[in-house]
C-alpha positions as CSV (number, residue, x, y, z in Angstrom):
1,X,86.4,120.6,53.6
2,X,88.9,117.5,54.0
3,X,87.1,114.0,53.2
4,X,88.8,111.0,54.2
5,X,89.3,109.7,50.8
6,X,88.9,105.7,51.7
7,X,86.1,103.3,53.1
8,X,87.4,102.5,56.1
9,X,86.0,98.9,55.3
10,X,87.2,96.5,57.3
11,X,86.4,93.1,59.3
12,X,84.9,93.8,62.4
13,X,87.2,90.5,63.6
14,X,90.2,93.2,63.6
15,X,88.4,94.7,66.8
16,X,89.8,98.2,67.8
17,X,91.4,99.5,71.2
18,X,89.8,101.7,73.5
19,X,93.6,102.7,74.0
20,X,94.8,105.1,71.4
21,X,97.2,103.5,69.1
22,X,96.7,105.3,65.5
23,X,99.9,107.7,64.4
24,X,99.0,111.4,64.6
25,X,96.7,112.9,62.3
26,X,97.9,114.7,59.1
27,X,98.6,118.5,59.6
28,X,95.7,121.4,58.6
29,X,97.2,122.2,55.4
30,X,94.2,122.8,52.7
31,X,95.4,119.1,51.3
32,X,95.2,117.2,54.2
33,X,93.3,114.1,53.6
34,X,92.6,112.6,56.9
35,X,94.6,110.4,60.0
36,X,97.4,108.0,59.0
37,X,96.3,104.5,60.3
38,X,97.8,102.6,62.9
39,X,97.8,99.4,65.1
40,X,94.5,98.2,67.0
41,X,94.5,96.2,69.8
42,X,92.8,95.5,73.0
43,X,89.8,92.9,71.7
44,X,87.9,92.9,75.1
45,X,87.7,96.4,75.7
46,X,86.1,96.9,72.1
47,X,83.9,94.3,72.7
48,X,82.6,94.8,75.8
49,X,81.6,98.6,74.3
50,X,79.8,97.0,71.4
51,X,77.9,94.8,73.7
52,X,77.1,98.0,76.1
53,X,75.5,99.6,73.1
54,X,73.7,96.9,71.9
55,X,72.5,96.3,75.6
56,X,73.5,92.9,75.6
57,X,75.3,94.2,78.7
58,X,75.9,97.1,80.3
59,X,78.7,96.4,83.2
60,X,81.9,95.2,81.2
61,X,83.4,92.4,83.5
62,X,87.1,93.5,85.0
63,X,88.0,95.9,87.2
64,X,87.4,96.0,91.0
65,X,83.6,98.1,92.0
66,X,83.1,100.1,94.9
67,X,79.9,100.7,94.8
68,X,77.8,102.8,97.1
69,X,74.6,100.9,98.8
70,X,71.7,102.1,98.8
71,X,71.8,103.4,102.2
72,X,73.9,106.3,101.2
73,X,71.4,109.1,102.5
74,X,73.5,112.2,104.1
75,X,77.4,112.8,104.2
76,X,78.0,111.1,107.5
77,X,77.5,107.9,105.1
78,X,79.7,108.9,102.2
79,X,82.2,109.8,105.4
80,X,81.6,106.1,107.1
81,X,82.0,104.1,103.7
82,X,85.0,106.0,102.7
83,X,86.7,105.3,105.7
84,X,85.8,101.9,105.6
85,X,87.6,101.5,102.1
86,X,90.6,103.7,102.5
87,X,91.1,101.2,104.7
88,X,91.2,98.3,102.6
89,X,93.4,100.0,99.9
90,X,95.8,100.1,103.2
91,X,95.7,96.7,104.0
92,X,96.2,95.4,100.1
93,X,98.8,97.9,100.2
94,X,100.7,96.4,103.3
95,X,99.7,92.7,102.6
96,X,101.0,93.0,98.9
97,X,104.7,94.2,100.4
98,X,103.9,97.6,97.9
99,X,105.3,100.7,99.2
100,X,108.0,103.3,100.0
101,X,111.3,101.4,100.8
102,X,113.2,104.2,102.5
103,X,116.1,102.2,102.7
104,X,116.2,100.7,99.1
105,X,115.0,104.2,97.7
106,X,112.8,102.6,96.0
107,X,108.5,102.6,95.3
108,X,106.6,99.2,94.8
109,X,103.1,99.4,93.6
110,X,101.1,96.3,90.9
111,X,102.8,96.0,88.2
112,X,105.2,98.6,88.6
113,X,108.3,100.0,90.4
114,X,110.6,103.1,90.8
115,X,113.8,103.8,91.4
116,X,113.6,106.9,93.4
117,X,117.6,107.5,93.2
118,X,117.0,108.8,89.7
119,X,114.8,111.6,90.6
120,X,117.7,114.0,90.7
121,X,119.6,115.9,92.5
122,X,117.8,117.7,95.9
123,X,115.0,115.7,95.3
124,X,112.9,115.4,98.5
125,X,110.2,113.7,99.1
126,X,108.5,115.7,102.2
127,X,109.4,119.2,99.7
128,X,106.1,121.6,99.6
129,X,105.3,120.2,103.4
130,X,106.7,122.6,105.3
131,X,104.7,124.4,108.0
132,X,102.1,121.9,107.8
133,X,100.8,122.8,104.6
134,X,100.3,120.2,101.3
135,X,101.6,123.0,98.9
136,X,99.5,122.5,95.5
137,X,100.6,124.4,92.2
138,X,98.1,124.2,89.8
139,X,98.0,125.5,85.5
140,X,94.4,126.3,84.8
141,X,92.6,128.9,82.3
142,X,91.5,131.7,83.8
143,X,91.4,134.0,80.1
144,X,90.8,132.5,76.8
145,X,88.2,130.3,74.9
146,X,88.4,127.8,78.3
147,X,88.5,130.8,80.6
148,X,85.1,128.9,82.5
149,X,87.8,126.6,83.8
150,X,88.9,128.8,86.0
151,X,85.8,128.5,88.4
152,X,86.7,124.4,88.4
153,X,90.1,125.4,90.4
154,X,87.9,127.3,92.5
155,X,85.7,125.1,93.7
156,X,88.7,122.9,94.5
157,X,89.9,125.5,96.3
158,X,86.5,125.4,98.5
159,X,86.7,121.6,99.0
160,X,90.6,122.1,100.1
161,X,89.5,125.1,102.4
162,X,86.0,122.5,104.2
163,X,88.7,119.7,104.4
164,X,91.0,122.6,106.7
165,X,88.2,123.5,108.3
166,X,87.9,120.0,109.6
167,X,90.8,119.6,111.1
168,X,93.1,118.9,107.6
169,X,95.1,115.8,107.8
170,X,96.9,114.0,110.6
171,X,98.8,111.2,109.4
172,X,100.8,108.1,111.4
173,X,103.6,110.7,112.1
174,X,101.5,112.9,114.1
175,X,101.7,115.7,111.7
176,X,98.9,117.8,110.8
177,X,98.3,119.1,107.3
178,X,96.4,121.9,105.9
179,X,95.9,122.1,101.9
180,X,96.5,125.2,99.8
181,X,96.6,125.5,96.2
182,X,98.4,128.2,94.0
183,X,96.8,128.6,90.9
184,X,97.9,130.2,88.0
185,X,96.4,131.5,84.6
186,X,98.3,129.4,81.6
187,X,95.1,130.8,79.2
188,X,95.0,126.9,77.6
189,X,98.5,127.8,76.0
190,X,101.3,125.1,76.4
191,X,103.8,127.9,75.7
192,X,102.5,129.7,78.7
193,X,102.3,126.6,81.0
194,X,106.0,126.0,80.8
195,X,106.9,128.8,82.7
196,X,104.6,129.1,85.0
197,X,105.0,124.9,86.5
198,X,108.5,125.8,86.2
199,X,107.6,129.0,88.7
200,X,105.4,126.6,91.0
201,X,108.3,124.3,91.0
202,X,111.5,125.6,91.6
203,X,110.1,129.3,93.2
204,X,107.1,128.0,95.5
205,X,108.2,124.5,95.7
206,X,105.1,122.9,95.5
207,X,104.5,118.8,96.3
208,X,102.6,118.7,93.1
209,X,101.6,120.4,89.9
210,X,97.8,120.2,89.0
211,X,97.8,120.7,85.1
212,X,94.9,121.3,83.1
213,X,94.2,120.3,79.2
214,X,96.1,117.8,76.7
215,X,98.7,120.3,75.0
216,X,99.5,121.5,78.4
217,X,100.2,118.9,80.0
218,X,102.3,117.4,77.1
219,X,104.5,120.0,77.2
220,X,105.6,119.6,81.0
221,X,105.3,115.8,82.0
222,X,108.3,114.3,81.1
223,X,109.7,117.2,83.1
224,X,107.3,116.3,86.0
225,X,108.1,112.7,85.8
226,X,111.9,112.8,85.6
227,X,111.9,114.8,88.9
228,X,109.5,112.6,90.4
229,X,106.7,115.5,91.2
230,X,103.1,114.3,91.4
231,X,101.3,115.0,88.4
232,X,98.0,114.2,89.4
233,X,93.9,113.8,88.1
234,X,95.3,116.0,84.9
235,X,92.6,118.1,83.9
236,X,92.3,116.2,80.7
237,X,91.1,112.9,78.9
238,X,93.9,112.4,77.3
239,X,95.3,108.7,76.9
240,X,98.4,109.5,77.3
241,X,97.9,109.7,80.7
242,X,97.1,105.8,82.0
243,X,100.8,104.9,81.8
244,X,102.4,104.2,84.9
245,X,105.3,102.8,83.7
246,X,107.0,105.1,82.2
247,X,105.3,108.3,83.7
248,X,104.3,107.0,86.9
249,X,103.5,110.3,88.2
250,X,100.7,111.5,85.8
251,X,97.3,110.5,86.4
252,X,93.8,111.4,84.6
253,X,90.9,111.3,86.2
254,X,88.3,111.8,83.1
255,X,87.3,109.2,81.0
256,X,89.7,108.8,78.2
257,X,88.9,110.7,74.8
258,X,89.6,107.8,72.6
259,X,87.1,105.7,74.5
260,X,84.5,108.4,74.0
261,X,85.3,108.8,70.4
262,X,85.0,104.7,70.2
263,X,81.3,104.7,72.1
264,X,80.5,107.5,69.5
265,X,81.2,105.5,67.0
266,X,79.1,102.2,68.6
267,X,76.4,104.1,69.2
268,X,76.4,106.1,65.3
269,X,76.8,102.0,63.8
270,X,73.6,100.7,66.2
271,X,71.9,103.9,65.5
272,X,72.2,103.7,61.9
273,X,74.4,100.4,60.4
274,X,71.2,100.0,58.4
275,X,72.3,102.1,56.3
276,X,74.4,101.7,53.2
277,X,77.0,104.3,53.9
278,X,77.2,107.0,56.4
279,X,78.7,110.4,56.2
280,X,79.7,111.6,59.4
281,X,81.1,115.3,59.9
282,X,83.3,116.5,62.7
283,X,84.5,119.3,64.0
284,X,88.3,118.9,65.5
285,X,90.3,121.7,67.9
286,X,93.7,121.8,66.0
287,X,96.0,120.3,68.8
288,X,96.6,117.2,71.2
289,X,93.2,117.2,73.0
290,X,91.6,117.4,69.2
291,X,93.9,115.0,67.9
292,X,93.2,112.2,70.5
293,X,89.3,112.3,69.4
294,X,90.4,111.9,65.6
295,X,92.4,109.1,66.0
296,X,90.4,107.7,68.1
297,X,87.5,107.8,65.9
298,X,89.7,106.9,63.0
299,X,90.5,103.5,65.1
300,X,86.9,103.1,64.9
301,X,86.4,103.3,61.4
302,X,89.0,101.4,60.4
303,X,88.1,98.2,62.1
304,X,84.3,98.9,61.3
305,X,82.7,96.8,58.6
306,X,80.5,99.9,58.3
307,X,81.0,102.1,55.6
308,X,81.9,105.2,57.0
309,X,82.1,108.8,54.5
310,X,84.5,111.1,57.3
311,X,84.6,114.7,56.5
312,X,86.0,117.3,59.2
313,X,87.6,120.9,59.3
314,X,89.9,121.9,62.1
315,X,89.6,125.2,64.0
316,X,92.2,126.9,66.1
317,X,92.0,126.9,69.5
318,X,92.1,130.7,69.6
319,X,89.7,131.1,66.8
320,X,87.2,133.8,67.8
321,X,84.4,132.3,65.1
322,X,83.3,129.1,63.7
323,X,81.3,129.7,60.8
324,X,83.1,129.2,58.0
325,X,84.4,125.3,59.3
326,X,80.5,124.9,60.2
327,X,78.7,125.8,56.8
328,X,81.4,123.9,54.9
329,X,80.4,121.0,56.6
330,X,77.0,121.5,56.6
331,X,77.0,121.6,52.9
332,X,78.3,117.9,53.2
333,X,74.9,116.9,54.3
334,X,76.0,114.2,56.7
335,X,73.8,112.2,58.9
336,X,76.0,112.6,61.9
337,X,78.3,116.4,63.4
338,X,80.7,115.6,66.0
339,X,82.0,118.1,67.8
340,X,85.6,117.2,68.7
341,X,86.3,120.4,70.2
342,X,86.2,122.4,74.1
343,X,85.5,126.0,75.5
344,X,83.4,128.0,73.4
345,X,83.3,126.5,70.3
346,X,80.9,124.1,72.0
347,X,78.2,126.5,72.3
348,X,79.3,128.7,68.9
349,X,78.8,124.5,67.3
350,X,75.2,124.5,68.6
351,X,74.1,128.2,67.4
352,X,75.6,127.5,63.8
353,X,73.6,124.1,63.5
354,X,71.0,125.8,64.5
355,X,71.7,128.4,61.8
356,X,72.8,126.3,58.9
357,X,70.1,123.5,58.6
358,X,72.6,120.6,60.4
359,X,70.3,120.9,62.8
360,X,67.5,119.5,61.3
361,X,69.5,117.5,58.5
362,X,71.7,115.6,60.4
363,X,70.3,112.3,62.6
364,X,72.9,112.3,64.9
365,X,74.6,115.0,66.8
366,X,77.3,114.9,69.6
367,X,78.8,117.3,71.7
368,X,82.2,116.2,73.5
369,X,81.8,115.1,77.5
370,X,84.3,118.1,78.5
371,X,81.3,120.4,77.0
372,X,78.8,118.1,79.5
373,X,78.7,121.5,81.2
374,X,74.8,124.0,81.1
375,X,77.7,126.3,81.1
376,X,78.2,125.5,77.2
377,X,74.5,124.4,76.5
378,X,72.0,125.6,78.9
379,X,69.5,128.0,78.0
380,X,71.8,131.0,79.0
381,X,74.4,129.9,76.9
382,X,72.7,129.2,73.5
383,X,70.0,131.9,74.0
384,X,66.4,132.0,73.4
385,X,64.2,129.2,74.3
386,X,67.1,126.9,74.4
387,X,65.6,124.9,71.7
388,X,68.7,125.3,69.9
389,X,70.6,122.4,72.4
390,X,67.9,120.4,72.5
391,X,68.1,116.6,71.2
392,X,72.2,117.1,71.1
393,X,73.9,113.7,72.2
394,X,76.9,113.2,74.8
395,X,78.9,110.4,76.0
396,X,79.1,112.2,79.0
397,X,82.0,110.4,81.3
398,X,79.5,109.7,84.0
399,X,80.2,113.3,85.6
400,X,77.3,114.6,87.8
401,X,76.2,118.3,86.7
402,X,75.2,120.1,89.9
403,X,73.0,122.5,88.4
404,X,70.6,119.2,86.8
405,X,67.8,120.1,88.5
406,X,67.2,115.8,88.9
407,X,70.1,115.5,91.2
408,X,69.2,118.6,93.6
409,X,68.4,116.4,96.3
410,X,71.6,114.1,95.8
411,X,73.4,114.4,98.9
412,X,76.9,115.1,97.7
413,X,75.2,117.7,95.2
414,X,73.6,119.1,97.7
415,X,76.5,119.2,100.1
416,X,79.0,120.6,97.4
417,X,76.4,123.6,96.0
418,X,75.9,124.8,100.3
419,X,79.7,125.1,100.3
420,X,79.9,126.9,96.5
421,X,77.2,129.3,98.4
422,X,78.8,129.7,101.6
423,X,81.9,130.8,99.8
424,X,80.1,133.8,97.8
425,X,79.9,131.4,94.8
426,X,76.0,130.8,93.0
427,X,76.5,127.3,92.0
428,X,74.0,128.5,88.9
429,X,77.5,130.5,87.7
430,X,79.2,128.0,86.0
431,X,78.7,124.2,85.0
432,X,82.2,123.3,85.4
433,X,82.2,124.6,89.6
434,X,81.0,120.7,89.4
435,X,84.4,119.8,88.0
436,X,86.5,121.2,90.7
437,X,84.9,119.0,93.7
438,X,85.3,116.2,91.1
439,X,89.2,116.7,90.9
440,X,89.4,117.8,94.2
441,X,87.5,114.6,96.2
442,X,90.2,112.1,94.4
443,X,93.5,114.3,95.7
444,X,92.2,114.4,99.6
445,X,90.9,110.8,99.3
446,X,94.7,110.3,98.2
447,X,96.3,112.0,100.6
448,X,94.0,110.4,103.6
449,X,95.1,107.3,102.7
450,X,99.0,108.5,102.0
451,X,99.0,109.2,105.5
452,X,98.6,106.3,106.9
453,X,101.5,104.5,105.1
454,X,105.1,104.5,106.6
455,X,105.9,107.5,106.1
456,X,103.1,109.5,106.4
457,X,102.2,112.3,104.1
458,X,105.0,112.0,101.3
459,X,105.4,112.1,97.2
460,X,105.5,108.5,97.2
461,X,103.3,107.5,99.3
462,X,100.4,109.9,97.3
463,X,101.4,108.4,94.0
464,X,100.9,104.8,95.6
465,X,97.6,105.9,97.6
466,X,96.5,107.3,94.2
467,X,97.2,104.3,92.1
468,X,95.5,101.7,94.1
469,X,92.0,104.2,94.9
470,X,89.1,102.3,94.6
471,X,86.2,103.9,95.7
472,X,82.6,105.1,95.5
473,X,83.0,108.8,94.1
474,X,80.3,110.7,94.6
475,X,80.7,112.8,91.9
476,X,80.0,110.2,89.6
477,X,76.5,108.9,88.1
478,X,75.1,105.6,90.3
479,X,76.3,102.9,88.0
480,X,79.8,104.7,86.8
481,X,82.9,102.9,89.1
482,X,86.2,104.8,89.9
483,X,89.5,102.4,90.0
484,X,92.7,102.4,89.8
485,X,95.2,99.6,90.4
486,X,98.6,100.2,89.7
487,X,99.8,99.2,86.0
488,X,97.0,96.7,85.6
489,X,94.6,99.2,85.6
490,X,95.8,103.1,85.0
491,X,92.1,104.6,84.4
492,X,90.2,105.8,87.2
493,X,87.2,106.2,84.8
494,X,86.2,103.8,82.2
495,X,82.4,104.5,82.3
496,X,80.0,106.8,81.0
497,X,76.6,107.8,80.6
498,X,74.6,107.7,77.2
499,X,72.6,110.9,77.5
500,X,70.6,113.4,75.7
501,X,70.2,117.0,76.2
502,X,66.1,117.8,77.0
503,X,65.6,121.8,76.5
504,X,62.6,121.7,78.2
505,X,63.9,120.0,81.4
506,X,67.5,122.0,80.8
507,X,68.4,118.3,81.5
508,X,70.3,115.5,79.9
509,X,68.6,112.3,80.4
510,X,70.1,108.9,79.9
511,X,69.3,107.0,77.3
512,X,66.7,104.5,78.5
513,X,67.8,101.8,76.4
514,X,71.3,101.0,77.1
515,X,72.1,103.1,80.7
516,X,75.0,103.4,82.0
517,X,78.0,101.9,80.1
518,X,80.4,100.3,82.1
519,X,83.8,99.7,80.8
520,X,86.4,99.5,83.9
521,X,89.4,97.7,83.7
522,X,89.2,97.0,80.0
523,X,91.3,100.1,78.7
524,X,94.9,98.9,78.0
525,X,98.3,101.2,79.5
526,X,99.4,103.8,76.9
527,X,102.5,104.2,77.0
528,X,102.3,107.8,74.6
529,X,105.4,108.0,72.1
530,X,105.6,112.2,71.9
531,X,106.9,111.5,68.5
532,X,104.6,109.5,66.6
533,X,101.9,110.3,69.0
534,X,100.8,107.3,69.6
535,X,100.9,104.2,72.5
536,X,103.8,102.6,71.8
């Protein structure tokens, strides 16, 4: 077991970030004694989470809201409000003098601008067009420990193929667009990524790459980036990806990991700051995605004026069992488990809990929102009564689970689980089938308004549409906004639901006293630093 060997006592004054600023965590070696600190920043974002938890509030100020009215009964209204504010974002768009300068070669969006003569040699802007079709290469498990993943790309693929169906997109230069998407297994292993984005680019010439998890999409950004190819809603909550002045052409779409790990930490010092010292146990995937919990959580602690005990073992991400990291830390009897972790070791977390007393021992348990999922912690998946999942906590990124049998009658839910049907797909398969519509929505949305810039349908103008959407998203929880503005805001998703996992319902239910938590526009730009890995 590796015990963070200080307090992590400090004044709460020295308010941490909600983006990720700590130096990388130490390696896995048997005498590793925990994350290296590093700077905090980013006062009102802390702040407003603090208050959220303590239900002094529960909307953060900042950011713009698209909220959906309460008339929003049937599609045809989603379809009537959506057109209404693609709109807008058009009009700020040509008001504010943002856009494509053909002439200057150049992209103008808030707070940022690029110089599109640098994107190399051969770079085209119209590239993975041709014949009318938007030409989407996507990375995505399909074999592994995050295999499940595979059935989020193919829901998108059903979303992309209704949207066709539809009539695709026409944009100002009278073109008419279809959307396809080529999706490849990468197995969640960077080394197998490379090749394959490499493939989609220079073989299939796709408009963009779709990337899925941290590692992943570390490994190929800079790459994506130089060469100016949209890099968009990243399968991954990584904060690396709100910085859109150095990597303009990445984009997340999930709320960030180190805000989760910071509303974890809130809600374990409300929950139990009465205490004298709290011992809180976690386990962390050994790579990028697991490192940008840690730190996060580490950020936490150190500006806490709770004294916090932080034990943790690391697992592999191709570790076939659990059970050794999971009695070790049972044995530290701590009042709170975390587990910062994806895939299967989710679900293997719960069972050995379950197994090992943690269960019943600890007061506080978390799974990670990217295991929100009945996939990882229905009744199927843990067995038995399902009594095993039951009371588990999640700072679930606001997400929607189709299968919740409470939002059935939602009409996006219902909407999106007809088509899942109609295509020979049981929406009851697989929690994450929810996930594809929710990546998917945000890149047509994109693209609609795209075409109606100067243009038309175009790299640039997608990044810009992209950057600026601010709309209702109806994958999201009522309550939960979805923003972006350029540099001043980079995070699509700042909010999240509080919720706990009810066995009996196979539910989770919000947590009645403090809702939603609303945090949009306070997260800062990361600008990551590959090296220290860090915002620099």
């Amino acid at each position: 077991m590796r015990r963070a060997q200080h307090p992590y006592r400090r004044a709460v004054g020295a308010l941490f970030s909600l983006a990720l600023v700590a130096t990388a965590c130490g390696s896995s070696s048997g005498n590793d004694e925990g994350a290296e600190e590093g700077r905090i920043v980013d006062a009102n974002a802390q702040q407003a989470a603090e208050d959220a938890i303590q239900n002094t509030t529960t909307t953060g100020a900042g950011g713009s809201t698209a909220d959906a009215p309460a008339t929003i009964t049937s599609m045809e209204d989603y379809e009537t409000l959506w057109a209404s504010q693609r709109q807008e974002i058009i009009d700020e768009i040509k008001a504010n003098g943002w856009g494509w300068d053909q002439g200057a070669n150049k992209l103008t969006g808030p707070g940022f601008e690029v110089d599109l003569s640098q994107c190399g040699a051969g770079w085209d802007a119209y590239q993975g067009l041709e014949g009318g079709v938007v030409k989407i290469g996507q990375t995505i498990p399909a074999s592994g420990i995050a295999a499940d993943w595979t059935n989020a790309g193919f829901a998108e693929g059903v979303y992309y193929d209704y949207i066709n169906g539809q009539g695709g997109i026409t944009d100002i230069t009278g073109k008419t667009y279809t959307i396809t998407s080529d999706r490849r297994d990468d197995s969640y292993d960077p080394a197998k990524t490379v090749p394959l984005v490499d493939e989609l680019l220079d073989s299939e010439g796709s408009f963009m790459i779709k990337t899925t998890g941290s590692p992943n999409t570390l490994k190929v950004y800079d790459k994506l980036n130089a060469r100016c190819v949209p890099n968009p809603y990243v399968i991954s909550g990584h904060p690396a990806w709100g910085d859109p002045v150095n990597h303009p052409w990445t984009w997340g779409n999930l709320l960030a990991y180190n805000t989760e790990a910071v509303l974890w930490g809130n809600l374990i010092t409300s929950r139990l700051g009465d205490q004298e010292e709290i011992t809180v146990a976690a386990l962390i995937m050994q790579n990028d995605f697991g490192k940008a919990y840690e730190v996060g959580f580490q950020n936490f602690m150190d500006s806490s004026d709770t004294k916090i005990n932080f034990v943790f073992e690391r697992v592999d991400p191709t570790a076939v069992v659990i059970t050794s990291q999971m009695t070790t830390l049972a044995a530290a009897n701590p009042d709170v488990f975390i587990a910062m972790t994806g895939g299967t070791p989710c679900t293997q977390a719960i069972l050995e809990a379950a197994n090992n007393g943690l269960k019943e021992s600890a007061k506080l348990l978390f799974q990670p929102s990217v295991c929100k999922a009945m996939t990882y912690i229905g009744k199927d998946a843990v067995g038995g009564d399902g009594s095993a999942s039951d009371g588990w906590l999640i700072v679930g990124g606001g997400v929607k689970d189709f299968n919740d049998s409470a939002l059935l009658d939602d009409p996006w839910v219902a909407f999106a689980r007809k088509l899942l049907t109609d295509a020979g797909k049981a929406p009851e398969s697989s929690g994450l089938l929810n996930m594809g519509f929710n990546h998917s929505w945000p890149v047509v949305e994109s693209l609609k308004i795209a075409a109606e810039l100067p243009g038309g349908v175009s790299r640039p103008n997608f990044m810009l549409a992209a950057r600026m959407l601010s709309m209702t998203n109806p994958n999201l929880l009522d309550g939960v906004k979805y923003n972006m503005k350029g540099a001043d805001d980079p995070y699509p998703t700042e909010g999240s639901d509080i919720s706990r996992f009810d066995a009996a319902k196979q539910s989770w239910v919000i947590d009645p006293d403090i809702g939603i938590v609303e945090l949009s526009g306070k997260s800062a730009p990361c600008p990551w630093d590959l090296g220290t890995s860090s915002c620099n």
